[in-house]
C-alpha positions in Angstrom: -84.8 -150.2 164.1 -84.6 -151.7 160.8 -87.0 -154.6 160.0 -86.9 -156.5 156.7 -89.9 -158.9 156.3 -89.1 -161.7 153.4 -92.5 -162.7 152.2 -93.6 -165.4 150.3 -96.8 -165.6 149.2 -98.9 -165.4 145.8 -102.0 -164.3 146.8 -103.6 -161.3 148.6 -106.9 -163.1 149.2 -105.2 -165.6 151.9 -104.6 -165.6 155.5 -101.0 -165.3 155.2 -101.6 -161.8 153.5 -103.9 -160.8 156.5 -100.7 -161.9 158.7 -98.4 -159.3 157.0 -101.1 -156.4 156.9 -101.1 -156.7 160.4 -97.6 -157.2 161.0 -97.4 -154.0 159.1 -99.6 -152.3 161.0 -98.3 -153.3 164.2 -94.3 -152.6 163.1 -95.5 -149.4 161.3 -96.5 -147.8 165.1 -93.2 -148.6 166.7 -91.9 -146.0 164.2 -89.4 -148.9 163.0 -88.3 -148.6 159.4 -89.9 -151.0 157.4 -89.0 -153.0 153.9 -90.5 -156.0 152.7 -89.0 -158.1 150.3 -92.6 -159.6 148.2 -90.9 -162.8 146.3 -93.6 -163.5 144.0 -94.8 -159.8 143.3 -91.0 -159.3 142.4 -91.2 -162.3 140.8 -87.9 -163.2 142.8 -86.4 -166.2 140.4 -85.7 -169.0 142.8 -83.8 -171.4 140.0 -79.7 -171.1 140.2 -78.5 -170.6 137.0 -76.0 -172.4 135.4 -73.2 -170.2 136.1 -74.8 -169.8 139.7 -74.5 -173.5 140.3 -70.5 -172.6 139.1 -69.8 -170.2 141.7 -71.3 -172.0 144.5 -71.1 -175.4 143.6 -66.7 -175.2 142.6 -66.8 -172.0 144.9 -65.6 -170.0 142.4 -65.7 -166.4 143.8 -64.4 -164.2 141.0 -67.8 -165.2 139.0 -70.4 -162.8 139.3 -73.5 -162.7 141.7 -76.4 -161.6 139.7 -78.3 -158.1 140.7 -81.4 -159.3 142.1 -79.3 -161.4 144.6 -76.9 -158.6 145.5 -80.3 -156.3 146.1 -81.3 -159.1 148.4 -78.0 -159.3 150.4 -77.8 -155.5 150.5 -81.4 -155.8 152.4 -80.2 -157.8 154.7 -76.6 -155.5 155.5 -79.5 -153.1 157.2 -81.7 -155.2 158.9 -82.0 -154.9 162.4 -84.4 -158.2 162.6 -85.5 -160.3 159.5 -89.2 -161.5 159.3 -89.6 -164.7 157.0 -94.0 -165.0 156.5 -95.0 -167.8 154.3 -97.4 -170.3 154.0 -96.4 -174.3 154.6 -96.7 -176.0 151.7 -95.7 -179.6 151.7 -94.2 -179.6 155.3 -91.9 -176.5 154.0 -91.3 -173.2 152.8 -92.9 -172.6 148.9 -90.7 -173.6 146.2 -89.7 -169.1 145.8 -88.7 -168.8 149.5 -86.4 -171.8 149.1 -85.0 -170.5 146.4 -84.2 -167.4 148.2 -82.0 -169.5 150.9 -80.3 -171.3 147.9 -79.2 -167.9 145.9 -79.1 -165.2 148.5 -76.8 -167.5 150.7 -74.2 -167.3 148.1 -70.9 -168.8 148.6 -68.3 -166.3 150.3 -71.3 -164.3 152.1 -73.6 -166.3 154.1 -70.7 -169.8 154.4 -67.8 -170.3 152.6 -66.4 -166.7 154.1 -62.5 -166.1 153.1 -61.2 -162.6 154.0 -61.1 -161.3 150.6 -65.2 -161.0 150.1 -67.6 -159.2 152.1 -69.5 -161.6 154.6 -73.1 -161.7 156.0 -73.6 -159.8 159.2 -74.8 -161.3 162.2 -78.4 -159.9 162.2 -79.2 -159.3 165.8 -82.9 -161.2 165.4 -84.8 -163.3 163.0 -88.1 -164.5 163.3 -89.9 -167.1 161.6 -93.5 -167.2 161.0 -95.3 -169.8 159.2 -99.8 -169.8 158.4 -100.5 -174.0 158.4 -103.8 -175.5 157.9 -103.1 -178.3 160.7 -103.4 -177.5 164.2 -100.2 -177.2 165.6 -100.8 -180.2 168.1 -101.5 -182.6 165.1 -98.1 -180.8 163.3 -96.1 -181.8 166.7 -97.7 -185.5 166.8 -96.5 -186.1 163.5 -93.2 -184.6 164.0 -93.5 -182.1 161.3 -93.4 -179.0 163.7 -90.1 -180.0 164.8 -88.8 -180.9 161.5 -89.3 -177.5 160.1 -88.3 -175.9 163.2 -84.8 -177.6 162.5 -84.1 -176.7 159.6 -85.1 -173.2 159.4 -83.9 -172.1 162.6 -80.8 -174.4 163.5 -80.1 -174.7 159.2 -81.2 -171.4 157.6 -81.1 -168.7 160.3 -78.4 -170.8 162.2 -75.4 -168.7 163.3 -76.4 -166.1 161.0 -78.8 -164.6 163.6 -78.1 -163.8 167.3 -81.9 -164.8 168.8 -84.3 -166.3 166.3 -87.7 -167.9 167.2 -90.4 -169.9 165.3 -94.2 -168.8 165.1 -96.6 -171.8 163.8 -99.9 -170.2 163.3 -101.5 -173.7 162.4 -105.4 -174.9 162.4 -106.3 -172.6 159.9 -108.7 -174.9 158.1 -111.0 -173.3 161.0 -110.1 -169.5 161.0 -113.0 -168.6 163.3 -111.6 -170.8 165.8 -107.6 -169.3 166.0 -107.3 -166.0 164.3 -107.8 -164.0 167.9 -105.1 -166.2 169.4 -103.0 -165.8 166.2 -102.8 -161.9 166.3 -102.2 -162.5 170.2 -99.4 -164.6 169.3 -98.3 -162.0 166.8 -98.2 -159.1 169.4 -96.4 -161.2 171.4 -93.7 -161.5 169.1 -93.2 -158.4 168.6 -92.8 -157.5 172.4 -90.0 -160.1 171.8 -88.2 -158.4 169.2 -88.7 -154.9 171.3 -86.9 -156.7 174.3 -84.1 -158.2 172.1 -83.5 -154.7 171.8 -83.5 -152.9 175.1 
């Protein structure tokens, strides 16, 4: 099995980097092949261009996408299962990871199909999993829980993905207190993605 993980972090020192090392470790002795798609070690530029906004905003398919998208959409033609990791930031995504959704999702591959371009596949499982430093309770009191649950599972994965799930790992303003039912949580999730599979 192919797994891709698109990560979105800037810093090794945080919690969200723990997440991945041990998402790596735990993918790594399935024997699953691995790639990981580092936005801000890659430096991944999440602005559209001009002539991006062109293409996707008049639909203009004959302009070109630019190569660092294409690597990105060729990354996901051999995924098995996508794994987004990233902090929340402002009740979202960081401003990189966003940007990722708003260029990879290019016009003609991931909406906008006609039959003359190559479309996005139907990846078979996508999994969303989010580090937040409010307790999940508090997250689903306010509503925000929900709200980001929306749009990246019904807006960004939507139809794209065949079984897709959300993983808040919130309260993390008091690590002691959730890590061991955070990389329970974790394991969990990846039984999931095992049974998707049988």
């Amino acid at each position: 099995m192919n797994i891709l993980i698109i990560y979105s972090h800037p810093s090794k020192k945080s919690y969200t980097f723990q997440i991945l090392e041990r998402l790596k470790t735990i993918i790594l002795k399935q024997n699953w092949n691995l790639e990981i798609s580092d936005l801000y070690a890659s430096n991944f530029q999440s602005d559209l261009s001009e002539e991006e906004y062109e293409r996707e905003g008049f639909a203009k398919l004959q302009l070109p996408i630019p190569a660092d998208v294409l690597s990105e959409q060729e990354k996901i033609e051999k995924a098995d299962c996508i794994i987004f990791l990233y902090p929340v930031w402002w009740s979202d995504c960081p401003a990189k990871l966003k940007g990722w959704f708003d260029r990879v999702y290019s016009v003609g591959y991931a909406y906008g199909q006609t039959d003359q371009y190559p479309n996005m596949k139907t990846i078979p499982c996508g999994i969303v999993i989010c580090t937040a430093g409010h307790p999940n309770d508090f997250l689903v009191e306010i509503g925000i829980a929900q709200s980001m649950e929306n749009v990246m599972l019904e807006d960004r994965l939507g139809k794209r993905f065949e079984n897709k799930e959300m993983l808040i790992l919130g309260g993390t303003l008091e690590l002691e207190n959730v890590m061991t039912d955070h990389f329970s949580k974790i394991e969990e999730i990846m039984t999931n993605i095992k049974n998707y599979f049988a």
